[in-house]
C-alpha positions as CSV (number, residue, x, y, z in Angstrom):
1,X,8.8,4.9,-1.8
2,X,9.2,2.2,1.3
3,X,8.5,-0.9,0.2
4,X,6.4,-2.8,3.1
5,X,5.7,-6.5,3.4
6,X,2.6,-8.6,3.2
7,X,3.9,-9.9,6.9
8,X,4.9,-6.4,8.5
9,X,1.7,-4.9,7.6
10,X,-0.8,-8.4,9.0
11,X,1.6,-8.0,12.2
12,X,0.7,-3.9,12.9
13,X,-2.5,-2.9,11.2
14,X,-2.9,0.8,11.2
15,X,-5.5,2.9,12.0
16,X,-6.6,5.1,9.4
17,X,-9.0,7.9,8.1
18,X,-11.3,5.5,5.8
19,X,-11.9,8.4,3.2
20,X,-8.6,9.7,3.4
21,X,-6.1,7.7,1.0
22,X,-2.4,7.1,1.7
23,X,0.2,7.9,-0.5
24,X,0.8,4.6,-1.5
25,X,-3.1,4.6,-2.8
26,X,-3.2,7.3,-4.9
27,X,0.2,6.3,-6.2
28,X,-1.7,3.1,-7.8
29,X,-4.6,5.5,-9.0
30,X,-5.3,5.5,-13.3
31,X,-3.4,7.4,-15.1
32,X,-5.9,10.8,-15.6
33,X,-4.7,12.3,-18.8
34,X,-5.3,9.4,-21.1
35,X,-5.5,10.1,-24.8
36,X,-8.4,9.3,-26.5
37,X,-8.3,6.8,-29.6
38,X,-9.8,8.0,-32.9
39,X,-9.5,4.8,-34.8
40,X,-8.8,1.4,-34.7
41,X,-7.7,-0.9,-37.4
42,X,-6.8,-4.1,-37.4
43,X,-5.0,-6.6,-40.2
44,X,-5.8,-9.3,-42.1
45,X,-4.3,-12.9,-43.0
46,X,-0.9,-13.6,-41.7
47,X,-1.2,-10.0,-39.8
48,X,-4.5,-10.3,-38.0
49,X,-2.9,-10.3,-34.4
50,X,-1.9,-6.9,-35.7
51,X,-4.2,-3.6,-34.3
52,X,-3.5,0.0,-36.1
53,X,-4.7,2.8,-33.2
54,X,-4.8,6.4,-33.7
55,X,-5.0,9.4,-31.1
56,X,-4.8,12.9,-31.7
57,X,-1.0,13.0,-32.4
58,X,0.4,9.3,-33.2
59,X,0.0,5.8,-34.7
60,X,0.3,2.9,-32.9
61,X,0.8,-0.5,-34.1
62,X,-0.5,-3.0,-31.4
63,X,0.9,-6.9,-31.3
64,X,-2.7,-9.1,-29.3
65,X,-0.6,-12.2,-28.6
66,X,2.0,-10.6,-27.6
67,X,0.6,-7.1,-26.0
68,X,3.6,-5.0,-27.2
69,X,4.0,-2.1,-28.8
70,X,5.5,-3.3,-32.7
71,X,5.5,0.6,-34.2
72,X,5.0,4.2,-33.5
73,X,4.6,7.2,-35.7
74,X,4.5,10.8,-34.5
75,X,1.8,12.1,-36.6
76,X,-1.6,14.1,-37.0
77,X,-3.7,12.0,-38.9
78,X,-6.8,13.5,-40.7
79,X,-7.5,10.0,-42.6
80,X,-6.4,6.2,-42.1
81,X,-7.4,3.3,-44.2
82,X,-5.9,-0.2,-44.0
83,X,-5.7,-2.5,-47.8
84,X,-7.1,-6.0,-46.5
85,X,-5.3,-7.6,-49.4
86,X,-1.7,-6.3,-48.8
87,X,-2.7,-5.3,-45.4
88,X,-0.7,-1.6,-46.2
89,X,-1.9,1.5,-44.3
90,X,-2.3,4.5,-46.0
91,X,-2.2,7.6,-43.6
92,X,-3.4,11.4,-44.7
93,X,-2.1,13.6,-42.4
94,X,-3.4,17.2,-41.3
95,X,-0.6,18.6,-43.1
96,X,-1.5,16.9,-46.4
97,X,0.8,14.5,-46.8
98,X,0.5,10.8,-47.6
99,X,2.6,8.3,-45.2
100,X,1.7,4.6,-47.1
101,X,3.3,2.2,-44.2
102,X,3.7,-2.0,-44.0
103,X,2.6,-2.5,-40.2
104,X,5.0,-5.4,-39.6
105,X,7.7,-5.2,-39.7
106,X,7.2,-1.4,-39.5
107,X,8.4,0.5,-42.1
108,X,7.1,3.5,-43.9
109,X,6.8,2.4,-48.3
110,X,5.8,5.6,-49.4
111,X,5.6,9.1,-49.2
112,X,3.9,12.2,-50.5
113,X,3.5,16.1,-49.5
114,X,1.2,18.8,-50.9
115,X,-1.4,16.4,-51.9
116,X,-4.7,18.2,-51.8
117,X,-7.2,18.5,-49.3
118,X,-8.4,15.4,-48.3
119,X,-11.9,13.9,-47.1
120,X,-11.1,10.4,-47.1
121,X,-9.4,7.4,-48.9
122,X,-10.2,3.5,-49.7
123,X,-8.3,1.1,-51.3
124,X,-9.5,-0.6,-54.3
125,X,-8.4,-4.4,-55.5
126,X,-7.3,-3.7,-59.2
127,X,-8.5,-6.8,-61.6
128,X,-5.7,-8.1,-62.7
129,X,-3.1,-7.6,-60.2
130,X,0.7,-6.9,-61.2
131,X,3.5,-9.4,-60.7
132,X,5.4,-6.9,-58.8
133,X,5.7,-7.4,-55.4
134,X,4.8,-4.6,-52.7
135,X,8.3,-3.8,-52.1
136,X,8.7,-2.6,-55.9
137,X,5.0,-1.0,-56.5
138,X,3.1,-0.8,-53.1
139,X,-0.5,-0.3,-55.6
140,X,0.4,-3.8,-57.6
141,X,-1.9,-5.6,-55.9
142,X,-4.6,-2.9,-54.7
143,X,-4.9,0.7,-56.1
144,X,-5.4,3.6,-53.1
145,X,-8.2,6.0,-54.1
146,X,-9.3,9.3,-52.5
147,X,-11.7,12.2,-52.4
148,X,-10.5,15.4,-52.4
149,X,-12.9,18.3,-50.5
150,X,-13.7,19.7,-54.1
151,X,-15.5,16.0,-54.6
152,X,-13.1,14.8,-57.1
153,X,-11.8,11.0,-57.1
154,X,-7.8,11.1,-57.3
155,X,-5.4,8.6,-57.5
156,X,-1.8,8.2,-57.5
157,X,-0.1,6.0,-60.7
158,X,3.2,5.2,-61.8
159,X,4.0,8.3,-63.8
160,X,2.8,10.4,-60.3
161,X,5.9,9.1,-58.6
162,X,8.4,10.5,-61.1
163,X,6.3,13.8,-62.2
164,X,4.7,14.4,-58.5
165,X,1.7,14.7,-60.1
166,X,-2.0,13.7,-59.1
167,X,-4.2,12.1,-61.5
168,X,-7.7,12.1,-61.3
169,X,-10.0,8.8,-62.2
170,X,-13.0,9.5,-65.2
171,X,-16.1,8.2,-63.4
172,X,-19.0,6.5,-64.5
173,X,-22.3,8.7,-64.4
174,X,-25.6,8.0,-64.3
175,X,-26.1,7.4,-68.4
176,X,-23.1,4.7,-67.4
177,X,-20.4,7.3,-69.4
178,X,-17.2,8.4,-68.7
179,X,-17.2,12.3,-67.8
């Protein structure tokens, strides 16, 4: 590319073909393939300068004071939801697998493949939270909960981790009893 001053070009204005554009025009034009987002999630609290994006095929972890870039992940997501308490982000990919991440500083806390089929996920604040700190048991403070495609309510717990075992959560029914 020539680089051409402010000065050089006031001094010998060119003619040109108004609806033809130069090279250096269509070198400044928008990028065309853009990806489009899928979601958007932002923190809370201490974090709330902090955006969660998805596109088809990655995470991105937006900083708004700063406008950088704080985390990426190389993923498919199928399912994001964001805990407002512990501000933890529990991803669902297409493959079926659980990434549980802390957006800053970024850092993946959990993992989990061949979980089922997946519709989506919330995260629930348990009643009386656990001393533990999210570095220990990322659910002490909030308990992740998600419906599978057959309709059922699942939920991962302690013994889950060690076994790799899903359990499901009894639900209250209409005569308020536990099925």
């Amino acid at each position: 590319r020539k680089i051409v001053t402010v000065r050089k070009i006031l001094k010998n204005p060119t003619k040109q073909n108004p609806t033809k554009k130069t090279e250096s025009e269509t070198s400044l034009l928008p990028i065309k393939n853009l990806t489009n987002i899928s979601n958007a999630l932002f923190c809370a609290k201490d974090l709330s300068h902090l955006v969660v994006v998805t596109t088809h095929d990655r995470i991105l972890i937006w900083n708004l004071l700063t406008l950088k870039l704080e985390g990426s992940y190389k993923m498919h997501t199928k399912s994001i939801t964001i805990d407002p308490l512990t501000n933890l982000i529990a991803v669902f990919t297409k493959y079926n697998e659980l990434f549980v991440i802390h957006p800053s500083p970024t850092m993946t806390v959990f993992q989990q493949k061949n979980l089922p089929d997946i519709y989506d996920a919330i995260w629930v604040p348990r009643d009386n939270p656990r001393t533990q700190t999210v570095a220990v048991n990322w659910q002490a403070i909030s308990q992740l909960l998600f419906l599978t495609q057959r309709q059922e309510i699942c939920a991962l717990s302690m013994q889950a981790f060690e076994d790799d075992d899903i359990i499901e959560i009894p639900y209250m029914d209409e005569i308020n009893q536990f099925t």
